[in-house]
N, C-alpha and C positions, 0 to 999 in steps of 0.2 A: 500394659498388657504384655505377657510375655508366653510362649509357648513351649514345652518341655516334650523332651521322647525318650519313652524307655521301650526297649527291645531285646528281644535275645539274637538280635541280627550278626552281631559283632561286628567288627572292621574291616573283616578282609574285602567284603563284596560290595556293591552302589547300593544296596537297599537302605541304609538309613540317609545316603546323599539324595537319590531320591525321591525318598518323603519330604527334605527338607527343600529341594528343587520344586515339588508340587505347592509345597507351603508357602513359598516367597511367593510362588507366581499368584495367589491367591490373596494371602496378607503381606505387599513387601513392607518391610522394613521392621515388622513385629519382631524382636528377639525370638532367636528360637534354641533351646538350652539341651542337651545331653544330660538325663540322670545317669541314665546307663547303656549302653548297650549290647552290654556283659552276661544277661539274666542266664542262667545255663538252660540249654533249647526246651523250650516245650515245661517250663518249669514256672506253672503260675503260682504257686505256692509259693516261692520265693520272689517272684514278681511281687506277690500281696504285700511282701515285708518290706520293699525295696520301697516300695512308696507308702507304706505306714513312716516308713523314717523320716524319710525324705520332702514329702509334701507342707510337712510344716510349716519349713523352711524358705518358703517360697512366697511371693504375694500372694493376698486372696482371691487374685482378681483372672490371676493364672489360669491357660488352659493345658492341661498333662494327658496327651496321647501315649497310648499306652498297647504295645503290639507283642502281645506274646500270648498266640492264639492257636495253640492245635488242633482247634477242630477250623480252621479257616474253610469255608467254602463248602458249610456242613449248613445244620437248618437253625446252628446257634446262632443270637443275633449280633448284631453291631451297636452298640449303646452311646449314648451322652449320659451323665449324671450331674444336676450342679451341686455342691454339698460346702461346705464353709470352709473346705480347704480349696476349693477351687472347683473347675469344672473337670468332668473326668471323660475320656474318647475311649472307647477299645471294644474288646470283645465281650459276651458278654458269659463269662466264664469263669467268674467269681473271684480274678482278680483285682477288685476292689473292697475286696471285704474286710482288708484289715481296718482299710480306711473309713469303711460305712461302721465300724466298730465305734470309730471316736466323733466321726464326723459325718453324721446321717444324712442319705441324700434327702432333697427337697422336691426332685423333679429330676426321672429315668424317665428317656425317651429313646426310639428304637432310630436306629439313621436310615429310614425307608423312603426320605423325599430324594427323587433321582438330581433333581436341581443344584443338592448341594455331595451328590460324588465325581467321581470324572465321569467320564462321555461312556468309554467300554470300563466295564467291572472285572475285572481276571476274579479267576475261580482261588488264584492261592498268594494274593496280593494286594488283601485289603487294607495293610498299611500304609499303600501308593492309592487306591484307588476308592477306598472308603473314610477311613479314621482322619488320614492327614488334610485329605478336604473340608469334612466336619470340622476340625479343629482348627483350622485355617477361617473356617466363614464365624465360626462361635468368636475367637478372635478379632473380628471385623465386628462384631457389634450385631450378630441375625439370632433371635431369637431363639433357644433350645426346642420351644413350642415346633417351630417352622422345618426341623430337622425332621421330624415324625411321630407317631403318636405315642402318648404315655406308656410306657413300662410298668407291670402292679408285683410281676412275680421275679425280680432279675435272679438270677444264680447264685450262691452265697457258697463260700468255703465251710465246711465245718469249723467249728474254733477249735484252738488248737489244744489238747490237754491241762489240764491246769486244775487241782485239788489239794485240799486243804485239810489235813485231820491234826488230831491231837500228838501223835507221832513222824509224822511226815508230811513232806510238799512234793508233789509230785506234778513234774511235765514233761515236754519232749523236746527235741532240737524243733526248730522250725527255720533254719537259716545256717550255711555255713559257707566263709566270706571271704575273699581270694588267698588270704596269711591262712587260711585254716580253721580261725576260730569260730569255735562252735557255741549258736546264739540259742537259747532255748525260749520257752515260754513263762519262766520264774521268775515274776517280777509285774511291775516295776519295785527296786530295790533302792529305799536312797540312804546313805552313808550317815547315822549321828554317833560320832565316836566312834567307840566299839559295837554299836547295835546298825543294825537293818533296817528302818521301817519298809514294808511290803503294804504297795499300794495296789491290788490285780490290776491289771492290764486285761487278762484274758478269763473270763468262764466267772461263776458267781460265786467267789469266796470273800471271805471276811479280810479285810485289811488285819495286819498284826504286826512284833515287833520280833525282831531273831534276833541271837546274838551269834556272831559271824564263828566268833573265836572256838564254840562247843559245836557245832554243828559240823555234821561230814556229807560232802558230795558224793554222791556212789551213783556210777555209770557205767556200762557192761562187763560189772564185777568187779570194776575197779572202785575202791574209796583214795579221793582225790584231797580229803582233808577239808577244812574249813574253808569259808568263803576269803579270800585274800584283797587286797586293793587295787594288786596292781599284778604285770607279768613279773615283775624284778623282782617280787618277794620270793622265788623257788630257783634254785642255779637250772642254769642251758641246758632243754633237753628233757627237762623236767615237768608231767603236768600239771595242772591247779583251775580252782576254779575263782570266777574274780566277779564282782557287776560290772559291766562292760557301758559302752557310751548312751545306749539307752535306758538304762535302766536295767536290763535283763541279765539273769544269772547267763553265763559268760564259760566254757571250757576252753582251754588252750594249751599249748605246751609253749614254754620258753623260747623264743628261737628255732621255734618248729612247726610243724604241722599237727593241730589237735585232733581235725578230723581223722587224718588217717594214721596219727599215731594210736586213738583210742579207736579204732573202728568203726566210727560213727554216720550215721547219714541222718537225712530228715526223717523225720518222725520217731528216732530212738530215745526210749523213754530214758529220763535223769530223776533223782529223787534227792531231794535235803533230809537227812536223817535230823529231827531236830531231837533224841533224847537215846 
């Protein structure tokens, strides 16, 4: 059993030491893992992605607390999920949803039994005083049941763009990642030869096959040319579009900054010209 935290706390201040302070004194000796605690503030939309990636990767048997919650101390809840990637802690503000995408939960519960938070509850600290307790006792072996009563309606992100026609594929950025590059929602893309197979990931289109080498990326006016394999195929400085580690169509610039060389943020539409 091992315990993970993702936050948009960052490093400079105690708040992810003391969740992990709260967490020993609760479960000692349980691992307790850092995905990130980088998520830019207030940005559960990238939170969702962070741990679509990331969760796989980890045991099943894992509990992932999860704090990146702007409406902290509003009338949104505080949730448990157990789902096949593990069990999920945080708020309940539909950063889970890329995850309930692949890996449906089985049992949402709301964390209203005071027994398993601390003693006083702060009003803008329930990463100290709600989540990392839950996930500290779910760790010990206390039943998801025991934390509080079922969840039927949790919060859910919209999904994120993703269309399929005879002439074009169209989606949006959904993620852009400390080097710049900009993740979108095309894909999943896996490499045979010169072809693509596109397997969706996101929204209900048909699987199909591309061919990387005639097709052109076009993003805020710009055509960025064919899909590529790698950054090195275009000189320094240069942008391109490539399938990136998970799957996903992928913008970048060489040795540079993709989002802010192309203008980009979340949610800016990208299209594959296929014809």
């Amino acid at each position: 059993m091992l315990i993970t935290i993702t936050t948009d706390f960052g490093t400079r201040d105690g708040y992810v030491g003391t969740m992990k302070g709260v967490i020993a004194g609760i479960a000692p000796g349980v691992p307790c893992i850092d995905i990130t605690q980088e998520i830019p503030p207030q940005d559960v939309r990238s939170a969702a992605y962070v741990l679509w990636t990331a969760l796989p990767y980890f045991p099943l048997e894992s509990v992932h607390v999860v704090v990146v919650d702007p409406g902290v101390g509003t009338v949104r809840r505080p949730i448990a999920a157990r789902t096949p990637w593990g069990m999920l802690v945080g708020p309940d503000n539909g950063v889970f949803s890329y995850v309930w995408e692949v890996a449906p939960p089985t049992m949402i519960v709301e964390l209203a039994n005071p027994a398993y938070r601390n003693v006083a509850v702060s009003n803008t600290f329930h990463g100290r005083d709600i989540f990392s307790p839950a996930g500290a006792h779910l760790a010990r072996g206390v039943p998801m049941a025991e934390l509080g009563p079922e969840v039927e309606d949790p919060v859910r992100l919209p999904a994120p763009v993703f269309t399929v026609t005879e002439s074009t594929i169209t989606g949006e950025v959904i993620y852009i990642d400390h080097f710049g590059n900009v993740i979108t929602s095309i894909g999943r893309l896996v490499w045979d030869g010169a072809l693509l197979s596109l397997d969706p990931v996101f929204g209900d289109v048909p699987a199909g096959i591309i061919n990387a080498a005639r097709v052109r990326v076009l993003v805020a006016g710009r055509d960025l040319g064919p899909v590529r394999h790698t950054y090195g195929e275009v000189e320094p400085g240069e942008p391109l579009a490539l399938v990136g580690s998970e799957g996903l169509l992928e913008l970048a610039v060489n040795h540079g900054h993709g989002a802010q060389a192309l203008g980009l943020a979340i949610g800016a539409t990208v299209e594959i010209a296929l014809r």
